[in-house]
Residue, then its C-alpha position, 0 to 999 in steps of 0.5 A: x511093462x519095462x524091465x524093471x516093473x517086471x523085475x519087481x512083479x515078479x519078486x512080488x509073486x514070489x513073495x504072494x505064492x512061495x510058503x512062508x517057512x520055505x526058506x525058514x532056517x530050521x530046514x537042513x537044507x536051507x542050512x546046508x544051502x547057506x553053509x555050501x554057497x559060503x564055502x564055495x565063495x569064501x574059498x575062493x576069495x581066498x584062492x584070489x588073495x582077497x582075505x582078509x576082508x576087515x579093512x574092506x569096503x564092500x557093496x552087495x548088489x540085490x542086497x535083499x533083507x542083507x543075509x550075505x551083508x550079515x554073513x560077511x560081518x562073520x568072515x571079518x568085515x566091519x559093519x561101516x565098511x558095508x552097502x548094499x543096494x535092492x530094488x525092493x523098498x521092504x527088504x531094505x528096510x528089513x535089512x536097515x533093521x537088522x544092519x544098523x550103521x550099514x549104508x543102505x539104498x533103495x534103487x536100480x542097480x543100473x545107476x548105482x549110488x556110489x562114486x567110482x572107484x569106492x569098493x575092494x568088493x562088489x557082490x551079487x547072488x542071484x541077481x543077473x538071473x531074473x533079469x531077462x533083457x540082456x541090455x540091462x544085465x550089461x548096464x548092471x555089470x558096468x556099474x558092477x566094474x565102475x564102482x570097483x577100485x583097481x586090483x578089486x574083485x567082485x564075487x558072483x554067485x548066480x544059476x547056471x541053468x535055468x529053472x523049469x519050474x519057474x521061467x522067470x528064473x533063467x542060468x546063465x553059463x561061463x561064457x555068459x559071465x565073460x560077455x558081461x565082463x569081457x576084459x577080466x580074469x575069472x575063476x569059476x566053480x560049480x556049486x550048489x548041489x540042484x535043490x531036489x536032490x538037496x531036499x531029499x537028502x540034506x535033511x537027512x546026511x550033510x555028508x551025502x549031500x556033499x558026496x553029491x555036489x562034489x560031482x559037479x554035474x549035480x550042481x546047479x550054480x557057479x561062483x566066480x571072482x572076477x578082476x579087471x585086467x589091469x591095461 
């Protein structure tokens, strides 16, 4: 089995084994999740001077059912300027339904679909870390690089460890991201308090929650923008 096939097996078993409502949005912790990663990014986007973002044009890579497409029409993006790509032909036609007018694929981010040089902003969340061969992380962030316009960024959102409960899932640390991207700036930070801990005490006290993550060793992710040092 190549990697892609496993890629997709995998995403399949999740879809079979985790409850339906495990992400629904009436969890505090789901919400809590949501509004931290966005934080997190969104802060540092602006630290690296990438808003605003309405005149962008900007690809999401995994873009999924578009949850983070759709959360950058709320930070001012223009739904025309927007394109994602996923290997799942499902969760792009979810997303196709919900983002009408948005250029959507279904493809392998190995060969993205676009022309060099075509985004302000690439993306991605959690993609890099349920790809398990190394060679095709690096063939991902390439293509990452290559569609990118000079002075462009792009904003990676990712584990930092690896899942004990699920092996499929596996983190990866600063200097992984700088191998990927070996000739860019990055700016990184921690976020995403652990989920156990957001479970157990998002639903009862966003306030809690966030004292936690402010520590920093409880967070399980990091976020980073990333930008091509121009030669």
């Amino acid at each position: 089995m190549n990697e892609i096939e496993r890629i997709r097996e995998e995403y399949q078993k999740r879809d079979r084994t985790i409850p339906a409502d495990f992400y629904a949005w009436h969890r505090e912790e789901i919400q809590y999740w949501q509004a931290s990663v966005a934080r997190a990014c969104a802060r540092l986007l602006h630290q690296s001077g990438s808003f605003p973002i309405a005149d962008a044009a900007i690809a999401d890579i995994g873009c999924g059912n578009g949850q983070w497409l759709l959360e950058f029409l709320q930070w001012g993006a223009v739904a025309a300027n927007l394109n994602g790509i996923d290997l799942l032909a499902d969760r792009i036609s979810s997303a196709r339904e919900r983002l009408p007018g948005v250029d959507l694929w279904c493809g392998d981010a190995r060969n993205l679909p676009w022309l060099s040089a075509s985004f302000d902003l690439v993306t991605q969340f959690t993609v890099f870390s349920s790809i398990a061969d190394i060679g095709v992380q690096a063939a991902v962030a390439s293509e990452m690089l290559r569609v990118l316009r000079p002075g462009g960024r792009i904003l990676w959102y990712d584990c930092r460890y690896s899942n004990p409960s699920r092996s499929a899932v596996r983190g990866l640390s600063r200097n992984d991201v700088r191998k990927l991207f070996p000739s860019c700036s990055i700016q990184f930070a921690a976020t995403t308090l652990a989920p156990p801990l957001a479970r157990a005490v998002a639903k009862r006290s966003w306030a809690a929650a966030a004292a936690l993550e402010s520590l920093r060793f409880t967070c399980t992710h990091l976020a980073a923008v990333i930008k091509p040092r121009i030669v």
